[in-house]
Residue frames relative to the residue before (quaternion, step in Angstrom):
aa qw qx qy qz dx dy dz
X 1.0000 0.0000 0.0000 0.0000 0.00 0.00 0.00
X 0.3620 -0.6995 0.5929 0.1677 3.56 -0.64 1.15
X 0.2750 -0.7120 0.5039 0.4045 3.48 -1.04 1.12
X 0.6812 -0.4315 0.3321 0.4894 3.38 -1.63 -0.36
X 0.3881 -0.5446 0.5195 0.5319 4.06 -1.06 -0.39
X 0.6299 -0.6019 0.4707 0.1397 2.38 -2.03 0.96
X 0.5625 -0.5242 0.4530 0.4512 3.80 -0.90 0.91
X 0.7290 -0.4316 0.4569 0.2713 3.28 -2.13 0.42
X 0.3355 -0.7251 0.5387 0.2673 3.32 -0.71 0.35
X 0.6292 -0.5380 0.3382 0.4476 3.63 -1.03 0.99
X 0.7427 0.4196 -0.2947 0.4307 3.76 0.21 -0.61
X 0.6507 0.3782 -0.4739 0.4571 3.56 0.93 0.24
X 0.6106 0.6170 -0.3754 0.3248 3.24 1.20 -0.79
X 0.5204 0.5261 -0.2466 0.6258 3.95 1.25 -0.81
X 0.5521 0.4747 -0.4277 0.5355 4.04 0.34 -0.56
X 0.6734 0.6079 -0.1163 0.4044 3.49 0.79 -1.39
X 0.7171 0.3563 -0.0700 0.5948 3.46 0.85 -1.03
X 0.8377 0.0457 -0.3829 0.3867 3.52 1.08 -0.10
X 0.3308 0.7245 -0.5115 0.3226 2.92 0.98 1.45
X 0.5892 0.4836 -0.2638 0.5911 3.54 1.86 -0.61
X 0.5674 0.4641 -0.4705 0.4912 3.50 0.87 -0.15
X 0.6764 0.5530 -0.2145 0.4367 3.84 0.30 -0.56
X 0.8478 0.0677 -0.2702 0.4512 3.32 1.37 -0.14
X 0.2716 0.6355 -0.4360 0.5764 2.67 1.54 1.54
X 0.4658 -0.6986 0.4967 0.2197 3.54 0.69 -0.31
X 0.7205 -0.4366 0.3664 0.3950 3.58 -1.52 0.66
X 0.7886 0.2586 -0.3020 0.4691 4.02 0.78 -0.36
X 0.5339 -0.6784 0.3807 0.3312 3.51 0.72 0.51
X 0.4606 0.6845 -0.4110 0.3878 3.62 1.07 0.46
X 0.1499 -0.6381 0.6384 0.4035 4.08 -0.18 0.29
X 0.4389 -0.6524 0.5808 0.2106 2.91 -1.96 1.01
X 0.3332 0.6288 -0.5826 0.3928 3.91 1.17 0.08
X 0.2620 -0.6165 0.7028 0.2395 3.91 -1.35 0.14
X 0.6143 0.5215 -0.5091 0.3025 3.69 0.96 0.05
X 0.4728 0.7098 -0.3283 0.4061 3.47 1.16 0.46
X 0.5919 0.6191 -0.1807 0.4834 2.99 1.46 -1.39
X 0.5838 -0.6194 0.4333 0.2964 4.04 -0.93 0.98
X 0.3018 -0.6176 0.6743 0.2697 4.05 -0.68 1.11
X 0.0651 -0.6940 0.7159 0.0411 3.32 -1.88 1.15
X 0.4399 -0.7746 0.3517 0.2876 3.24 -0.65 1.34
X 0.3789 -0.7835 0.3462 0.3503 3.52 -0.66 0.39
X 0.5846 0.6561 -0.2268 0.4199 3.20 1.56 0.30
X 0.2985 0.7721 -0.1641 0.5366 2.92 2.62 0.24
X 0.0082 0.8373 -0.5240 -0.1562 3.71 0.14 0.51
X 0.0353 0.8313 -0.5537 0.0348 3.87 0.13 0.32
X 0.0378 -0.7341 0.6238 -0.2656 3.27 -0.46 1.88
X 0.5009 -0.6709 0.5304 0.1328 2.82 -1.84 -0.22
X 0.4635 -0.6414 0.4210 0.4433 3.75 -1.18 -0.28
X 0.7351 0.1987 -0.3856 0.5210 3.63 0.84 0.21
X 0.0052 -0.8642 0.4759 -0.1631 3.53 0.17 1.60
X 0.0093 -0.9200 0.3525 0.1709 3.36 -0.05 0.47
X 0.5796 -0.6022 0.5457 0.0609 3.09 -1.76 1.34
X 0.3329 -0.7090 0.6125 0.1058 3.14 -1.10 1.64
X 0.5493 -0.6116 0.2530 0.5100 4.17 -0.60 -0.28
X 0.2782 0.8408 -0.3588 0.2948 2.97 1.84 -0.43
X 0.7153 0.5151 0.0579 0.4686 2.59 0.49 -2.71
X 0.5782 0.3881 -0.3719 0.6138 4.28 0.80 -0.61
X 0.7869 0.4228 -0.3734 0.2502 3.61 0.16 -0.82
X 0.3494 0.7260 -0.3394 0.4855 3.53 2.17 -0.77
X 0.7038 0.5838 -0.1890 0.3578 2.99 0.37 -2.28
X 0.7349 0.4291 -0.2044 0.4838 4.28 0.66 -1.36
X 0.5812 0.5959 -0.3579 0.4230 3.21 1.41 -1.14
X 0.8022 0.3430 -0.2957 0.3892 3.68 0.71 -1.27
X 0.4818 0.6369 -0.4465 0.4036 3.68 1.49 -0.38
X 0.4933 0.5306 -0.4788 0.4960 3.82 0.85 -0.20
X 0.7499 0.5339 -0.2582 0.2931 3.03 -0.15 -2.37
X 0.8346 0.1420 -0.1109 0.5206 3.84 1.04 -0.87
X 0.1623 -0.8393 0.5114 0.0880 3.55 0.14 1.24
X 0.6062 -0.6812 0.3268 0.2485 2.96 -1.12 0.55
X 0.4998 0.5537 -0.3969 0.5349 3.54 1.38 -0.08
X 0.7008 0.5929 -0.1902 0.3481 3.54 1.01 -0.63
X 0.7546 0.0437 0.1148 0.6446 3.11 1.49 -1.35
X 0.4761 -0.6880 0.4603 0.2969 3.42 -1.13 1.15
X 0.6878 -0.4227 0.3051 0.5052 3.39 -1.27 0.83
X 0.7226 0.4353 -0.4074 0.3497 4.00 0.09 -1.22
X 0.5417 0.5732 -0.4498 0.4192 3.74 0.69 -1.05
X 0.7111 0.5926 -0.2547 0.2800 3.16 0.38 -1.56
X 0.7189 0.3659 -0.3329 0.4883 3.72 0.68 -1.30
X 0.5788 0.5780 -0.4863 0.3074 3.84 1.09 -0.94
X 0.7620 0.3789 -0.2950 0.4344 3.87 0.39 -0.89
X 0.5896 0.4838 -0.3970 0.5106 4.02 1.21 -0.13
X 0.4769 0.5320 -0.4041 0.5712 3.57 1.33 -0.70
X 0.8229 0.3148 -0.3535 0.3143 3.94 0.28 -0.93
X 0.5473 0.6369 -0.4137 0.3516 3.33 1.23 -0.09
X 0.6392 0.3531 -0.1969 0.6542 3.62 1.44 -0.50
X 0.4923 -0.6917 0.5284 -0.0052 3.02 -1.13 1.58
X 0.6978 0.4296 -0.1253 0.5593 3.48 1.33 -1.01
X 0.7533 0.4510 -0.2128 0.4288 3.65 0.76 -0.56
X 0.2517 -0.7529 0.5720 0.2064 3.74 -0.50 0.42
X 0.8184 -0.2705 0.3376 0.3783 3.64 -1.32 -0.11
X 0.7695 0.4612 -0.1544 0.4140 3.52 0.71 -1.34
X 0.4307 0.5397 -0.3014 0.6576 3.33 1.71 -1.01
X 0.6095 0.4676 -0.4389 0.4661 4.02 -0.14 -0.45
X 0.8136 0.3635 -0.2271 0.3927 3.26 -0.41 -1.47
X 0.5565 0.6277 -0.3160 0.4431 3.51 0.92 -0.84
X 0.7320 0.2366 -0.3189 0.5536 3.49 0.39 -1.14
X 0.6255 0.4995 -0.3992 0.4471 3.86 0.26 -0.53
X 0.7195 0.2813 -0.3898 0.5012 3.73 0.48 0.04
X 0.3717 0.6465 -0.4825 0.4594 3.97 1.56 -0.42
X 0.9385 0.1346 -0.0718 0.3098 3.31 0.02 -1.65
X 0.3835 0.4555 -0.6039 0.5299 3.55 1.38 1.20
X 0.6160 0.5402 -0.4365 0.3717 3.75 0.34 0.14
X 0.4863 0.6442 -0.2503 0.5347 3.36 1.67 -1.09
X 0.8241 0.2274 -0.1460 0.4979 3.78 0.07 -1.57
X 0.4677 0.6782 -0.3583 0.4393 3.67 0.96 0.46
X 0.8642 0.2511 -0.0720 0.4301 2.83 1.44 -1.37
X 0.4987 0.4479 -0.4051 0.6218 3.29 1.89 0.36
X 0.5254 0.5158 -0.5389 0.4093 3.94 0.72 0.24
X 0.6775 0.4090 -0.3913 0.4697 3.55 0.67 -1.12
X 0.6516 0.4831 -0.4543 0.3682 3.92 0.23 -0.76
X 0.5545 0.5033 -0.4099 0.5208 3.81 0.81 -0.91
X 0.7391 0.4302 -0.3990 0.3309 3.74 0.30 -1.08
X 0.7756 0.3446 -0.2379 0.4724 3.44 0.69 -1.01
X 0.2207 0.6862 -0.5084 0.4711 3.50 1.55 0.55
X 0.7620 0.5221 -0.0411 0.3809 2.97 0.30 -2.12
X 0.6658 0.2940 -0.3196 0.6068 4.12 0.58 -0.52
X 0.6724 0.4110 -0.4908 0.3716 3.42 0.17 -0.06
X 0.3834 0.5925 -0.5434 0.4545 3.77 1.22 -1.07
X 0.3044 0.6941 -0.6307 -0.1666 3.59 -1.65 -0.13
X 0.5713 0.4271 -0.3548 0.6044 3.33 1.34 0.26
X 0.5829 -0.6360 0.4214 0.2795 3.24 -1.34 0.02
X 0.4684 -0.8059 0.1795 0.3143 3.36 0.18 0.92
X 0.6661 0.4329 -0.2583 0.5498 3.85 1.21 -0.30
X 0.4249 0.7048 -0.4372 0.3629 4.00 1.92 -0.45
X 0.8753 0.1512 -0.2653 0.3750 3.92 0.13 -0.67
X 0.5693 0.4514 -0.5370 0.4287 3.77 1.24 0.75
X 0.3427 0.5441 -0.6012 0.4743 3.67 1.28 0.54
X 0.5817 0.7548 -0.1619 0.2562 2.88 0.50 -1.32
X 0.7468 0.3954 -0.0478 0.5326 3.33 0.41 -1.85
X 0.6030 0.5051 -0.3641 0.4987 3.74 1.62 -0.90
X 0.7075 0.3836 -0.3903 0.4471 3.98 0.32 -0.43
X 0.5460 0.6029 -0.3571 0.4591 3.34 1.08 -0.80
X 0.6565 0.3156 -0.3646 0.5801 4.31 0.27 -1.05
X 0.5529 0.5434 -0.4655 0.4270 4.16 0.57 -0.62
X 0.8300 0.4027 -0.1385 0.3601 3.39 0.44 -0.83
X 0.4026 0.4328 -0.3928 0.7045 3.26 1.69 0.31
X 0.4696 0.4997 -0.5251 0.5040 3.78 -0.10 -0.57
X 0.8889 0.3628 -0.1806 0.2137 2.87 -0.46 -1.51
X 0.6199 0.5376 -0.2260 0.5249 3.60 1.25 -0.60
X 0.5837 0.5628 -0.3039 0.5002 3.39 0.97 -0.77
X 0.7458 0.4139 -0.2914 0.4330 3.59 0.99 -1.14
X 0.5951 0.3470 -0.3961 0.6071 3.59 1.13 -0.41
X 0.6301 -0.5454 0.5174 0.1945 3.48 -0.12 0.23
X 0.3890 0.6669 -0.5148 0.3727 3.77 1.40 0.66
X 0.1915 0.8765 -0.4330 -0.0873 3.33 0.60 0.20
X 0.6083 0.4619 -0.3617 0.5347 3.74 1.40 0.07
X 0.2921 0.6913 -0.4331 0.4992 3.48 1.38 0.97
X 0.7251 0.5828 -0.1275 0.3440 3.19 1.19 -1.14
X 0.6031 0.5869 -0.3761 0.3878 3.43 1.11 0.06
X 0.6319 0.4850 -0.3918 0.4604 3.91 1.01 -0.84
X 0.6300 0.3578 -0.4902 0.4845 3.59 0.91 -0.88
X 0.6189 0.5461 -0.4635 0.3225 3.95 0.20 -1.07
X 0.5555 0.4258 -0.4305 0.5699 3.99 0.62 -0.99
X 0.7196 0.4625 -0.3768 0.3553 3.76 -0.47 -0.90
X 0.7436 0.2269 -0.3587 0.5167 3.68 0.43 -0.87
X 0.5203 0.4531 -0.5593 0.4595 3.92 0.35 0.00
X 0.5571 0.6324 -0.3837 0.3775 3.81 0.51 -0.60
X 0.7251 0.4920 -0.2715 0.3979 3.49 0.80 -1.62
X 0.7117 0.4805 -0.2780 0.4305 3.06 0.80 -1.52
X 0.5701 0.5060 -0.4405 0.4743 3.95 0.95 -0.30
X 0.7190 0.5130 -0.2615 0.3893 3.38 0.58 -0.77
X 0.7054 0.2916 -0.3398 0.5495 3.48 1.24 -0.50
X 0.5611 0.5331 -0.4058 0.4861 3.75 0.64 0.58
X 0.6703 0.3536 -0.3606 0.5438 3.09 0.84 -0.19
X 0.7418 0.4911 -0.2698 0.3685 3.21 0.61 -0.38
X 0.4948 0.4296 -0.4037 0.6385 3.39 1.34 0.32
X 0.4222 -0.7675 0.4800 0.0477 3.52 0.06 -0.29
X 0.6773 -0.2460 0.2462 0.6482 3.53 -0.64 -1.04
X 0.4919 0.5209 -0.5947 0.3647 3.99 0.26 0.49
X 0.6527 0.5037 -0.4563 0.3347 3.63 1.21 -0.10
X 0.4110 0.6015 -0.5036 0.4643 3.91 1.63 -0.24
X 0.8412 0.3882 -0.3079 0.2166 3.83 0.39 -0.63
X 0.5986 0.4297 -0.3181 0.5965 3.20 1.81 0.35
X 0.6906 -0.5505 0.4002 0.2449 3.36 -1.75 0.95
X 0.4871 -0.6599 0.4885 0.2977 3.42 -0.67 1.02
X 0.1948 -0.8325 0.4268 0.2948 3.45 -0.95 0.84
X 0.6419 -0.6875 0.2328 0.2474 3.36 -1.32 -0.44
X 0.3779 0.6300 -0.3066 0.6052 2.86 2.25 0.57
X 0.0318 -0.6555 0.7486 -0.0942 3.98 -1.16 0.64
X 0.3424 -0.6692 0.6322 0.1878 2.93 -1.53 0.46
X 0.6074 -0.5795 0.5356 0.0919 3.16 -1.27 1.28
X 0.2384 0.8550 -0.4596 0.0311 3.80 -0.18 1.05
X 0.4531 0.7150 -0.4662 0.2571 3.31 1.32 0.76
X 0.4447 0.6145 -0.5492 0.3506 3.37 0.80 0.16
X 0.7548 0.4478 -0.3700 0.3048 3.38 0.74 -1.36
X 0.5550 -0.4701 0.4739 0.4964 4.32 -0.90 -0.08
X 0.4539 -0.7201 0.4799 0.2125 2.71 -1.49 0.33
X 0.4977 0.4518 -0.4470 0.5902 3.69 1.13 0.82
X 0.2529 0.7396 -0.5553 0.2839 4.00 0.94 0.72
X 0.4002 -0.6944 0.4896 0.3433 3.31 -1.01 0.86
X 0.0121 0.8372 -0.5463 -0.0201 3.43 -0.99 0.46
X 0.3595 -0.7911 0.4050 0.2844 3.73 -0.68 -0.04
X 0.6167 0.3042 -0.1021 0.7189 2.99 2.18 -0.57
X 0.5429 -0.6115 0.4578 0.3489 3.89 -1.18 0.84
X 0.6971 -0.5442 0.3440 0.3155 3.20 -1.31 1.05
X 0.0461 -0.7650 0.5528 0.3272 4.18 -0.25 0.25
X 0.0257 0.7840 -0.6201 -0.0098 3.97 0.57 0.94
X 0.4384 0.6546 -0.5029 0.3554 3.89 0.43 0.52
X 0.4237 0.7500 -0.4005 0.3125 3.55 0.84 -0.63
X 0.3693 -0.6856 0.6183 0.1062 3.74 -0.43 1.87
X 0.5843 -0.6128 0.5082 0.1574 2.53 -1.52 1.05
X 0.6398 0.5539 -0.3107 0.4329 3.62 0.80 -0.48
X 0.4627 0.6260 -0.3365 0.5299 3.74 2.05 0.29
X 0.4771 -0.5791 0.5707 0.3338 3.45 -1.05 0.84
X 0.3314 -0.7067 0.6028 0.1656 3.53 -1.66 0.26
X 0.1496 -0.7992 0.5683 0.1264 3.75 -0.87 0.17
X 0.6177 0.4109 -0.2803 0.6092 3.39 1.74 0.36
C-alpha cells in the first residue's frame, strides 16, 4: 500500500499565495473578465425611480385595462404589463401602479372635502352680487341713496361667504388689490363675517 502524499509545506504554500497575488495585480482584483459574473442580457434590472417615456405610460394604461383587477391579482397583473414593456421589469410595474393609486386617492379625498365644505352653489352669490351692484346703480341715479345699505350688507355678505368657503385655497392665491369699502354701511349692520373697515386708502374700491 503506497502511503498517501504528504501535505505542502508552509513555505510552498505562501510561494503559492504570492504567486496569485502577483497576477492579480496591486488591487487584488484578477484582471481576466472571465472571472467577473455573466449577466444575462435578457435580464431587465431596473429600479424604483425608473423612468417612463409616454409611449411606455400609454403601454403601461393600455395593459391596466387589458387585466382588470377583478380578473387578475395585482402580481399576475404587473407580470404580463411588465411583459408588454421591454424596458421595465416587474418592480417598475408595481411601483408605478401603487405611485398612481396614491395619486387618485389623493385627489379623491381633496375633491371630497372640496365638496363638504362647498355649501352654496358656487355661481349663486356672483348672480347675486350682479343684481345687487345693478341696483345700487340704480338708486344712486334716483338719488335713493339710503336704499343702499340692504343691497350693500348683502354683497359684503356674499363675498364673506365665498371666502370662507374656500378656506385654505385662499393662502395659495395672491392677495388682491380690490377690498370693499364698508364705511358707508353702520356699524350695528347685520353681517355673518366682521366688518373689514381697515381698508387703506391707497386700495382700489368696488363700492
Amino acid at each position: 500500500m503506497s502511503n498517501p502524499p504528504a501535505p505542502p509545506s508552509l513555505s510552498s504554500m505562501q510561494q503559492q499565495q504570492q504567486q496569485s497575488q502577483l497576477q492579480a495585480g496591486p488591487t487584488g482584483l484578477p484582471p481576466s473578465p472571465e472571472f467577473l459574473p455573466s449577466i444575462s442580457p435578457s435580464v431587465v434590472y431596473s429600479t424604483a425611480h425608473a423612468l417612463w417615456s409616454p409611449q411606455e405610460l400609454h403601454v403601461f394604461q393600455r395593459g391596466l385595462a387589458d387585466f382588470p383587477a377583478d380578473e387578475y391579482d395585482n402580481v399576475t397583473r404587473y407580470i404580463k404589463i411588465a411583459a408588454m414593456l421591454p424596458s421595465k421589469c416587474v418592480r417598475d410595474v408595481a411601483f408605478k401602479a401603487k405611485a398612481m393609486s396614491l395619486a387618485h386617492e389623493s385627489m379623491s379625498m381633496n375633491r371630497d372635502q372640496f365638496a363638504k365644505r362647498m355649501r352654496i352653489a358656487p355661481y349663486q352669490p356672483h348672480d347675486e352680487n350682479l343684481l345687487l351692484m345693478h341696483t345700487m346703480r340704480s338708486n344712486l341715479l334716483s338719488g335713493k341713496l339710503d336704499d343702499n345699505r340692504d343691497p350693500m350688507c348683502r354683497f359684503r355678505d356674499n363675498c364673506n361667504s365665498v371666502l370662507s368657503t374656500l378656506g385654505d385655497i385662499c393662502n395659495t392665491i395672491p392677495p388682491l388689490s380690490i377690498k370693499l369699502d364698508t364705511s358707508l354701511l353702520p356699524v350695528g349692520a347685520p353681517s355673518g363675517q366682521p366688518d373689514d373697515s381697515s381698508s387703506s386708502s391707497s386700495d382700489q374700491h368696488i363700492l
